[in-house]
N, C-alpha and C positions, 0 to 999 in steps of 0.2 A: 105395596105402595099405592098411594090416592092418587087416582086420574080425573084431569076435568074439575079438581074441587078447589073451590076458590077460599082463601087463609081465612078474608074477612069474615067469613062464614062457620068460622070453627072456632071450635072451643076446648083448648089443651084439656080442663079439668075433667072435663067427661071421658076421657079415652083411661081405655085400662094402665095405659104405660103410666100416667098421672098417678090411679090408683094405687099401683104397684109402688111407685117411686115412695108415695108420701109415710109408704108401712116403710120401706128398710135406707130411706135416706139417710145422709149423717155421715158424718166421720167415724163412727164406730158401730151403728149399726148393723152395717153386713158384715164386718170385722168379728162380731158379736156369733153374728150367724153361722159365718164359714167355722169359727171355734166348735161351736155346737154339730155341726155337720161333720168335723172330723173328728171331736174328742168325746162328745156324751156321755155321759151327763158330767158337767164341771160344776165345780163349786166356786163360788164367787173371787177369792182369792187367786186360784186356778189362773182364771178369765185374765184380771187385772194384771198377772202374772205375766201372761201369752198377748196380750194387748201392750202393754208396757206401760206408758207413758197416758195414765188418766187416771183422775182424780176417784178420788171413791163416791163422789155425788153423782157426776157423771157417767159411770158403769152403772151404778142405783137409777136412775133416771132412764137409763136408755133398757135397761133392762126390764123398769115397771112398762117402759110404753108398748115393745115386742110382748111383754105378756096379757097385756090392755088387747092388743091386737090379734089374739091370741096366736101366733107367732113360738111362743116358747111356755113350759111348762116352770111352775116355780116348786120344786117341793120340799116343803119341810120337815122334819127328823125331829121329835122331841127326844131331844134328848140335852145334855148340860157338856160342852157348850154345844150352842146351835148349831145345826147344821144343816147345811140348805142348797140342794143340787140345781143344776139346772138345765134342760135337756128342749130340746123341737118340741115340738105338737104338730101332726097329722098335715094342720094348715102349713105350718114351718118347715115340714117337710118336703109339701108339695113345691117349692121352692130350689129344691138342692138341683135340680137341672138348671133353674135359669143360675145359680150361682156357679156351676159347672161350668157352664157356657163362657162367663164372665172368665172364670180361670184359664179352659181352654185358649179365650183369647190372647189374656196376659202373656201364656208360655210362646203362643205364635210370634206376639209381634213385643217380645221385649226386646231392648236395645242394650 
């Protein structure tokens, strides 16, 4: 906790929680995440699958950005038809406690 430090003085964008927020914000990004954390490596259908309800732009979209950031691994299988898994990366991984955390707290204080 900050002592003594005045609001007008601060600046949300620079703290790491800003940081942090703007990689796995979303309505389906950590959704995206926690999938990978418990099933690895999934294939895009899979995902969509365990997600339920979202468009197939949307899964594509959220999926390019987490590997933009690199966040998640994309790989592809030549073979007929495609096929194309998708798993953490290292960065993505270092991650799974604070999603942990997030979970812990859901089971504490569900209603």
């Amino acid at each position: 906790m900050a002592e003594n430090r005045r609001i007008d003085e601060a600046d949300f964008e620079s703290t790491g929680y800003s940081y942090t927020l703007s990689l796995i914000s979303g309505k389906y990004k950590p959704i995206i995440l926690y999938c990978l954390m418990e099933y690895e490596p999934v294939r895009f259908n899979e995902m969509q699958r365990y997600i339920k309800k979202i468009a197939d732009k949307t899964l594509s979209q959220n999926l390019k950005e987490l590997e933009a950031d690199d966040l998640i691994h994309r790989e592809v299988y030549p073979q007929i038809p495609p096929k194309v898994e998708y798993s953490l990366t290292e960065r993505g991984r270092s991650l799974v406690e604070v999603l942990d955390k997030l979970c812990d707290w859901g089971i504490e204080n569900r209603r």
